[in-house]
C-alpha positions in Angstrom: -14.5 39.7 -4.0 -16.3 39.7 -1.1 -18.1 36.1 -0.5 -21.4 35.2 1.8 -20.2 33.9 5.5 -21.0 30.8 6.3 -21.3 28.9 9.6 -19.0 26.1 10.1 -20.2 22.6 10.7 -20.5 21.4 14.1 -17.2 20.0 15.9 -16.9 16.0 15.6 -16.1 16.3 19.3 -16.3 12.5 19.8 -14.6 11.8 17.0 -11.8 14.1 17.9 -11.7 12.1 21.5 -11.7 8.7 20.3 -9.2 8.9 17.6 -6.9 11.4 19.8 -7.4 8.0 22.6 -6.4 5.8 20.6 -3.4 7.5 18.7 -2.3 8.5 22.7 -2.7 5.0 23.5 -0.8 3.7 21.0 2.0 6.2 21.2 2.7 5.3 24.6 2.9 1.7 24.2 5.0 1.7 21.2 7.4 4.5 23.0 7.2 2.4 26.7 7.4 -1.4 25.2 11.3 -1.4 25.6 10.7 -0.3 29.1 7.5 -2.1 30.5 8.1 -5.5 28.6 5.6 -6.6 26.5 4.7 -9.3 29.4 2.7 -7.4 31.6 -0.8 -6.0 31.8 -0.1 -2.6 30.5 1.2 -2.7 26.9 -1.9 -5.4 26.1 -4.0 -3.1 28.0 -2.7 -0.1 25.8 -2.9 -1.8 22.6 -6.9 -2.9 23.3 -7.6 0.8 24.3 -6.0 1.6 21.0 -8.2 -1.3 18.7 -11.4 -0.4 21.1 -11.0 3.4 20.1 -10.6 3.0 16.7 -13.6 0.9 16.4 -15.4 3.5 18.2 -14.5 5.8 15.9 -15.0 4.5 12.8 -18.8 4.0 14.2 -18.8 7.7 15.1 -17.8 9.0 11.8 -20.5 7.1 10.6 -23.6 8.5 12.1 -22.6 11.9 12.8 -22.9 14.7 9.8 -19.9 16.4 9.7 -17.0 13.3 10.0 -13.9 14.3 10.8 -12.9 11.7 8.3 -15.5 10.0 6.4 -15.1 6.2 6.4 -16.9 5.1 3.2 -13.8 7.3 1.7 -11.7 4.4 1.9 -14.3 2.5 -0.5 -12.5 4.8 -3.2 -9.7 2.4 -4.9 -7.7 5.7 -6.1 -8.2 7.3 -2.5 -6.9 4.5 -0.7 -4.2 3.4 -3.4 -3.0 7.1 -3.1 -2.7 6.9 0.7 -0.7 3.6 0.5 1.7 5.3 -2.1 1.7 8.3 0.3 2.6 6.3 3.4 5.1 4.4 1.9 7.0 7.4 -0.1 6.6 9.3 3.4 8.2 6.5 5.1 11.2 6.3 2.5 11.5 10.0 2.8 11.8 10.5 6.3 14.2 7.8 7.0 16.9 8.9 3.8 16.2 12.7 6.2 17.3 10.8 9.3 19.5 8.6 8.5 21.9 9.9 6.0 22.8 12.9 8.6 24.2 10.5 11.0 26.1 9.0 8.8 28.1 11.7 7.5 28.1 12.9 11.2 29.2 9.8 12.7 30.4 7.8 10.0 32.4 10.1 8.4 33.0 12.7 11.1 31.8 15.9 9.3 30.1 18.6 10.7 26.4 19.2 11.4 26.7 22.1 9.0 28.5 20.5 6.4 26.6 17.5 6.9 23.4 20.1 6.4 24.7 21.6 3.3 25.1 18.2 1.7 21.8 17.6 2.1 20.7 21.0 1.3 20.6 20.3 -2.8 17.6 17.2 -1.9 15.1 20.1 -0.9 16.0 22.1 -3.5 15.4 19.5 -6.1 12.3 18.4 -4.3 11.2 22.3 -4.2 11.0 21.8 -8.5 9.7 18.6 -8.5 6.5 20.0 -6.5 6.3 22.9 -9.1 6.8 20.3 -11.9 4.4 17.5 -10.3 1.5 20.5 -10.1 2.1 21.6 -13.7 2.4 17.7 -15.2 -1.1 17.1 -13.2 -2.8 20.0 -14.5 -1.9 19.3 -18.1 -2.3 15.4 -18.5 -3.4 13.8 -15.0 -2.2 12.2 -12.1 -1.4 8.8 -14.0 2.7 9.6 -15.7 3.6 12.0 -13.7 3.0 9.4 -10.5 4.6 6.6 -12.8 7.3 8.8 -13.6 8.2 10.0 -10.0 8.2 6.6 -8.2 10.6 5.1 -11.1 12.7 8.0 -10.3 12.8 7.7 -7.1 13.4 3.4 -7.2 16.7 4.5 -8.9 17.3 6.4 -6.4 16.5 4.1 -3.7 18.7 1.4 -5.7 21.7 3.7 -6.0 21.6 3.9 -2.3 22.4 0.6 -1.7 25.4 1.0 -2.5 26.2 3.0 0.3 30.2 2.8 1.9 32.4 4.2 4.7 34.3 6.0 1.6 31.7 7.4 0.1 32.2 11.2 -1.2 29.8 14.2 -1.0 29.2 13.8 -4.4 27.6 10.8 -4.5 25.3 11.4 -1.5 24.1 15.1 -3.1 23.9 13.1 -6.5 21.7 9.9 -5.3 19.6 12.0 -2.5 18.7 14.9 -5.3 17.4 11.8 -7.4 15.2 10.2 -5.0 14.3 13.1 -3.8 12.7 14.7 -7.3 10.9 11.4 -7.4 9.4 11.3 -4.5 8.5 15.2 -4.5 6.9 14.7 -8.1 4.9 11.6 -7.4 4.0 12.9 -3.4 2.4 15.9 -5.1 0.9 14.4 -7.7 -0.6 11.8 -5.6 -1.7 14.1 -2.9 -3.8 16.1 -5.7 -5.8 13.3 -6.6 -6.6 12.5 -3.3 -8.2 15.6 -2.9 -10.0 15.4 -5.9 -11.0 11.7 -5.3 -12.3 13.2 -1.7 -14.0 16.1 -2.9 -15.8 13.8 -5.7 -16.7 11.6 -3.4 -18.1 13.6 -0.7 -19.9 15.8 -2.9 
């Protein structure tokens, strides 16, 4: 159907400026750190650019009326739980995704793309556990499901510590598709209700 146009709110310009600082700020001190030595003036200097920013920011988004990201958001216990869970199932994710392909790489001399088809059943699992989370939030909540996905995914973390040198293909496509559905289901799940907490809250 054909819906009424409306005009977009006004750019947070200043917003944009002082968060973009302080994340370039940031950046480049954790990045040059190894190389500058923390002694000198410029990796301080970079990290009090980075707090000073941030500060400013969080005053911008509070006057102006279109926030790039509202502060009083974060006020929210289920907004900011779900962006603790998010960050820390992000963090597990991405470091199984780099990790584990060096190791069959270099640990166990394989191929990239053998290495790549190993790892190949994770996204497919993690493919049905987004479907699944979506369905499972629609019909009872974000509450199980997220339960459910971040027990999976524990036994999947816990299997993985028992990583060895002998390890066989099996075992990596068998503990990565675990903790992969787990994450996938409770990342989704999470991620919903965020947006629904947001929306509620803004509204």
């Amino acid at each position: 159907p054909r819906l009424a146009t409306t005009s977009p709110p006004a750019f947070d310009v200043w917003g944009f400026v002082t968060v973009g600082g302080a994340s370039f700020a940031l950046l480049l001190a954790i990045s040059k750190a190894s190389d500058w030595g923390w002694g000198g003036y410029r990796i301080p200097g970079l990290l009090t650019a980075t707090a000073v920013l941030l500060a400013l920011f969080v005053v911008t988004e509070l006057e102006v009326n279109h926030p790039l990201l509202d502060p009083r958001l974060f006020r929210n216990a289920a907004f900011s739980g779900g962006l603790v869970l998010t960050g820390i199932l992000s963090a597990g994710y991405f470091a199984v995704l780099f990790y584990f392909p060096l190791f069959l790489q270099q640990g166990q001399h394989i191929t990239a793309v053998h290495a790549g088809l190993v790892m190949a059943p994770e996204a497919l699992a993690m493919g049905a556990a987004g479907v699944t989370g979506g369905l499972l939030y629609d019909k009872i909540g974000a509450r199980w499901p997220t339960i459910i996905g971040l027990t999976i995914a524990g036994v999947g973390a816990y299997l993985m510590c028992q990583i060895t040198w002998d390890l066989t293909r099996g075992d990596v496509i068998a503990w990565t598709v675990i903790r992969g559905f787990g994450s996938a289901l409770a990342m989704v799940v999470v991620r919903s209700e965020e947006r629904r907490v947001g929306k509620e809250c803004r509204s």
